[in-house]
C-alpha positions as CSV (number, residue, x, y, z in Angstrom):
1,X,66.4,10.6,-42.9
2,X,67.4,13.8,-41.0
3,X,64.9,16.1,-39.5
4,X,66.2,19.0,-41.9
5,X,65.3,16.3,-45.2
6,X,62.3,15.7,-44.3
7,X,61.0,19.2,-43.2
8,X,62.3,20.2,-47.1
9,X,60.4,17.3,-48.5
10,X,57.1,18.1,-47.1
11,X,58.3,21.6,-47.9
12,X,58.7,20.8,-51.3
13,X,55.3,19.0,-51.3
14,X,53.3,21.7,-50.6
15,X,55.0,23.8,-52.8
16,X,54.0,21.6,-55.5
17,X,50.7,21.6,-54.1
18,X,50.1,25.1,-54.0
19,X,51.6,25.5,-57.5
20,X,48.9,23.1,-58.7
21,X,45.8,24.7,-57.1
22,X,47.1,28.1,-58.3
23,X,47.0,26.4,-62.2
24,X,43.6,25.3,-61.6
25,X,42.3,28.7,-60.0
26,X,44.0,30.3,-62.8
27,X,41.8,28.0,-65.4
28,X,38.6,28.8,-63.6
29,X,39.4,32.1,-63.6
30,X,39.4,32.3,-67.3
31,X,36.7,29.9,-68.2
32,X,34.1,32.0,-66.2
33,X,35.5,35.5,-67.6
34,X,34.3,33.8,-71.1
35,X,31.4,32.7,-69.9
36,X,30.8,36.3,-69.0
37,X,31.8,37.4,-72.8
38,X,29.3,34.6,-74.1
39,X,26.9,36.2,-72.2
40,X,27.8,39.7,-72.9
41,X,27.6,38.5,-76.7
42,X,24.2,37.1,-76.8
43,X,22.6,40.0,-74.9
44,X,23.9,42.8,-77.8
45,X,22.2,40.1,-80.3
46,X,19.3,40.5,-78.5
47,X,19.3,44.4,-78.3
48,X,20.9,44.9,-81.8
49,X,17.4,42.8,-83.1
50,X,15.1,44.7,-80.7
51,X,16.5,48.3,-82.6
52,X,16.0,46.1,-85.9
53,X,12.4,45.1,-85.5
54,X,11.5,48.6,-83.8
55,X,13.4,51.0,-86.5
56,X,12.1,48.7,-89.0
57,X,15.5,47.8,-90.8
58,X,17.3,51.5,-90.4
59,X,19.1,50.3,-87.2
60,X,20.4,47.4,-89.5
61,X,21.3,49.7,-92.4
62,X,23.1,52.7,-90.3
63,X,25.1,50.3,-88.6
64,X,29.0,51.4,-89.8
65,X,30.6,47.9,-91.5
């Protein structure tokens, strides 16, 4: 194998490479933004039943549906 064939195999290799860890960074990226939202979503439960319990139902009722 020429010197010039193998330099564009390896090349080719860590293209492939690169591509792959860029896929999973990629994935991790967007499984931790939704963890984020999940915990985004549980604290306004958390709130919205605070405002319940405190305005004694009116939070619940005013709320626009």
């Amino acid at each position: 194998m020429k010197p010039y064939e193998e330099l564009k195999k390896h090349v080719e290799n860590i293209s492939s490479a690169i591509a792959r860890m860029e896929e999973r960074l990629d994935a991790l990226e967007r499984k931790d933004k939704s963890e984020d939202v999940e915990g985004i979503i549980e604290t306004v439960r958390h709130i919205e039943d605070f405002l319940n319990y405190r305005t004694r139902g009116f939070y619940e009722r005013s709320k626009p549906r």
